[in-house]
C-alpha positions in Angstrom: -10.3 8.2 1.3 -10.8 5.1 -0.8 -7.9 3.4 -2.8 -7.3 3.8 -6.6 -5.5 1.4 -8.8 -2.6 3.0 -8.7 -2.7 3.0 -4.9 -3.1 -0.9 -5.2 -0.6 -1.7 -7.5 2.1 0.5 -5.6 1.5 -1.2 -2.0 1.7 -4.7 -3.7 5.3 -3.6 -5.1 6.6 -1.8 -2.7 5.4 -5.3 -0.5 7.2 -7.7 -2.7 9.8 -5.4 -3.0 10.4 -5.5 0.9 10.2 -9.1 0.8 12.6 -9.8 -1.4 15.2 -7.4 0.6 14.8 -9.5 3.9 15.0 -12.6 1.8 11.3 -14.1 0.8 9.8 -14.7 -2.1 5.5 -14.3 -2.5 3.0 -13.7 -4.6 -0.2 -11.8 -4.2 -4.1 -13.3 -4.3 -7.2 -12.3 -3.3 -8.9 -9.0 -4.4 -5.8 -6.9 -6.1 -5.0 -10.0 -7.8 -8.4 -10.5 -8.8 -8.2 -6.8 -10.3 -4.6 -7.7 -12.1 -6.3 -11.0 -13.6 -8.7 -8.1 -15.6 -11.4 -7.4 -13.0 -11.5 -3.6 -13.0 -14.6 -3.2 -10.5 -11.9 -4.8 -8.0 -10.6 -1.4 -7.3 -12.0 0.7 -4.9 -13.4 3.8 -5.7 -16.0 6.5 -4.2 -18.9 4.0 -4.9 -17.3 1.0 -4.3 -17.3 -1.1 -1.1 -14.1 -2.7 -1.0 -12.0 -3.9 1.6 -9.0 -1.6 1.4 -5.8 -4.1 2.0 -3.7 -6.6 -0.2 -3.3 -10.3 0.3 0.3 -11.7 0.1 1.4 -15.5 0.6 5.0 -15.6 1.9 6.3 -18.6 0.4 8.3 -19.6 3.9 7.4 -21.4 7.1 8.6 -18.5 9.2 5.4 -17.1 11.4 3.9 -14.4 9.5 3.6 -12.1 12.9 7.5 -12.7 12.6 7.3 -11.5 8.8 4.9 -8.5 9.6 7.7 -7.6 12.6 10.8 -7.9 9.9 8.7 -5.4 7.5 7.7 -2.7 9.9 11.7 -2.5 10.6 12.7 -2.5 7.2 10.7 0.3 5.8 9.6 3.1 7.2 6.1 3.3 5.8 5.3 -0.1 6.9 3.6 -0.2 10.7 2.0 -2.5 12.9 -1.4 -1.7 14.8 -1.9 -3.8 18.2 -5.3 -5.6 18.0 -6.6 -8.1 20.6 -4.6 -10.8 19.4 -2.5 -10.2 17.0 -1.1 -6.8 14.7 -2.2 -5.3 11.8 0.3 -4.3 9.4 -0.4 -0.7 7.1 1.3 0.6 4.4 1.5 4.5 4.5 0.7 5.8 1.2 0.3 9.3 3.0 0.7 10.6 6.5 -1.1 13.5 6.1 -4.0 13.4 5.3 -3.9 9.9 6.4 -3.7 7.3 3.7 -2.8 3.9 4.5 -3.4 0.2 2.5 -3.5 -3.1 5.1 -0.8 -6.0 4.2 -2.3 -9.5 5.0 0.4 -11.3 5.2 -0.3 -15.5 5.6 2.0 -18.2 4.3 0.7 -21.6 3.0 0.4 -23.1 6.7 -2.3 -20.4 7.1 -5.1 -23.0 8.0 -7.7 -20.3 7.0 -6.4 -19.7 3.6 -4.7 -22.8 2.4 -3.0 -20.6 0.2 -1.0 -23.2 -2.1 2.7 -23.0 -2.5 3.0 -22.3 -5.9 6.6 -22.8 -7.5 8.4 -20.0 -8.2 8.6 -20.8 -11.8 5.1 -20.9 -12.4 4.2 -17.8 -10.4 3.1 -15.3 -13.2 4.7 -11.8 -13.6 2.3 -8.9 -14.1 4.5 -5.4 -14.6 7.0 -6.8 -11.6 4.3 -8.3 -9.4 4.6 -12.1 -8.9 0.5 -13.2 -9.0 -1.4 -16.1 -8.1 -2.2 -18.3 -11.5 -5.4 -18.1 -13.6 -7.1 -21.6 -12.1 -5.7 -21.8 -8.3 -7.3 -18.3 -8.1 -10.3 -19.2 -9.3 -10.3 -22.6 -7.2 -9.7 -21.1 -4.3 -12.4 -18.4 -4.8 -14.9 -21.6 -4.9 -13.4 -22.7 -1.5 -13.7 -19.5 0.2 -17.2 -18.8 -1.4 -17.8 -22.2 0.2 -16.4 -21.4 3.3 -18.9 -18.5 4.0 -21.7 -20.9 3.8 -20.7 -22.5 6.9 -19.2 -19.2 9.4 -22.0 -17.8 11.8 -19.8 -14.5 11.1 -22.3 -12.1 9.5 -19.9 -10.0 8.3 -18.4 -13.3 6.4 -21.4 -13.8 5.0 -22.2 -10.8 3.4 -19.2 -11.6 1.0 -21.6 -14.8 -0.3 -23.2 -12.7 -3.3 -19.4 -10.7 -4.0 -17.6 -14.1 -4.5 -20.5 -15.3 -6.5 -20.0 -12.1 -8.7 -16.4 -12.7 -8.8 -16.3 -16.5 -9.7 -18.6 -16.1 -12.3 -16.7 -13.4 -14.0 -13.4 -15.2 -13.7 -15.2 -18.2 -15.1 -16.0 -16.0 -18.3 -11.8 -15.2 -18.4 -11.3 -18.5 -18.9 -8.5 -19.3 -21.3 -8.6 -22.8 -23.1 -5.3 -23.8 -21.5 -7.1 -23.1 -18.1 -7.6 -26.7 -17.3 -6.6 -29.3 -15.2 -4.7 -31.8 -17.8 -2.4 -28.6 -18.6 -1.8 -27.9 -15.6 -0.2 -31.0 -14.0 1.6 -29.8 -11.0 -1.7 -28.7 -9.4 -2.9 -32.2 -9.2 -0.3 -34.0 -8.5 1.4 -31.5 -5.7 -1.8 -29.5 -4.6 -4.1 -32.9 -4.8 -6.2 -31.3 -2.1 -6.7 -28.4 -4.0 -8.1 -29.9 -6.6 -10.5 -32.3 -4.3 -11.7 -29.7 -2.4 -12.5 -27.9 -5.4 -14.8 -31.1 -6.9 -17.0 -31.4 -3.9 -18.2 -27.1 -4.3 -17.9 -27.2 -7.7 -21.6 -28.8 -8.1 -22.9 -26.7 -5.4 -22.0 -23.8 -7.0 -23.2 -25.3 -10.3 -26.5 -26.0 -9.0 -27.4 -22.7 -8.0 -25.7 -20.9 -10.9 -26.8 -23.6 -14.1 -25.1 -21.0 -17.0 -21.6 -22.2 -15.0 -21.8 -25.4 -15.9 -20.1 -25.7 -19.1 -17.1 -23.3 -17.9 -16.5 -26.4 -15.1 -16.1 -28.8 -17.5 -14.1 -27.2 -19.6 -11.7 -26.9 -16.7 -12.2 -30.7 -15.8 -14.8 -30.9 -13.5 -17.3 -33.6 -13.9 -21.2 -32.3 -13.1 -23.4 -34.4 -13.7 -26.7 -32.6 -12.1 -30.1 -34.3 -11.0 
């Protein structure tokens, strides 16, 4: 059974909600926040292929199989599931008939996310959600669009045309305070970020030309041959 909005929104509280009770704070990326941000299709439905779990950066240095450990004991619709090598945490929604939402849980040390660690007071608030901002999320949506190019995972790259759909609609959000001069801290304490960001940014650019414009008006120079 696929996953509303509803679902969504109530395993991402009931997550930071945990969190907070065995003392972290977080905020959520990825997909849900993608669908918080504005992007309805983000939600699965009946039609909808959609990888049914939330993301959630711890904002800690604890190991996050040490964080998934501390939730499964403090609530008890939160469970971990043994894989190969490591566990997957769920979030019972239902028992019966089973309905269940997976918790990624990473931390910025996760090398394969290089999630940033965003202060606290500039995490935004949607209902009592803390989310990723507007521009890291769309940043790092370039770098793990970017990132698919290069994995010999085929079930990575299948996820090449989603995250094109997706940066290209959160391109058209664009606010005019979405920009690099207003938003200092990203430069000066995520400069990586930021650099990683330039080098895809023409890439992405090149193949997708009506993009251009919304780059610059972040602060990205293109200058295309």
């Amino acid at each position: 059974m696929s996953l509303t909005a509803k679902d969504i929104r109530r395993v991402s509280r009931r997550t930071v909600e945990a969190l907070r009770d065995i003392g972290y704070e977080c905020y959520l990326f990825g997909s849900a926040a993608c669908h918080l941000w504005g992007m309805d299709y983000r939600v699965p439905d009946a039609s909808n292929i959609f990888s049914q779990d939330i993301d959630i950066v711890v904002l800690t240095d604890d190991d996050p199989e040490e964080i998934k450990a501390k939730l499964e004991e403090h609530g008890s619709r939160f469970y971990l599931v043994l894989r190969k090598r490591y566990k997957v945490l769920y979030y019972a929604l239902r028992w019966r008939p089973r309905i269940r939402c997976k918790v990624d849980i990473v931390t910025p040390k996760t090398r394969r996310i290089n999630a940033p660690d965003i202060p606290r007071d500039l995490t935004l608030f949607m209902g009592d959600i803390p989310v990723i901002p507007f521009l890291p999320l769309v940043l790092l949506k370039l770098l793990g669009w970017h990132s698919r190019h290069t994995t010999d995972k085929p079930h990575l790259q299948r996820k090449i045309s989603r995250d094109e759909t997706d940066i290209r609609a959160l391109l058209r959000m664009l606010n005019v305070d979405d920009t690099l001069h207003d938003n200092p801290w990203l430069r000066t304490t995520k400069p990586w970020l930021v650099r990683s960001a330039r080098v895809h940014v023409k890439a992405f650019a090149e193949k997708f030309p009506s993009t251009i414009e919304s780059w610059r008006s972040i602060g990205f120079r293109i200058r295309l041959h």
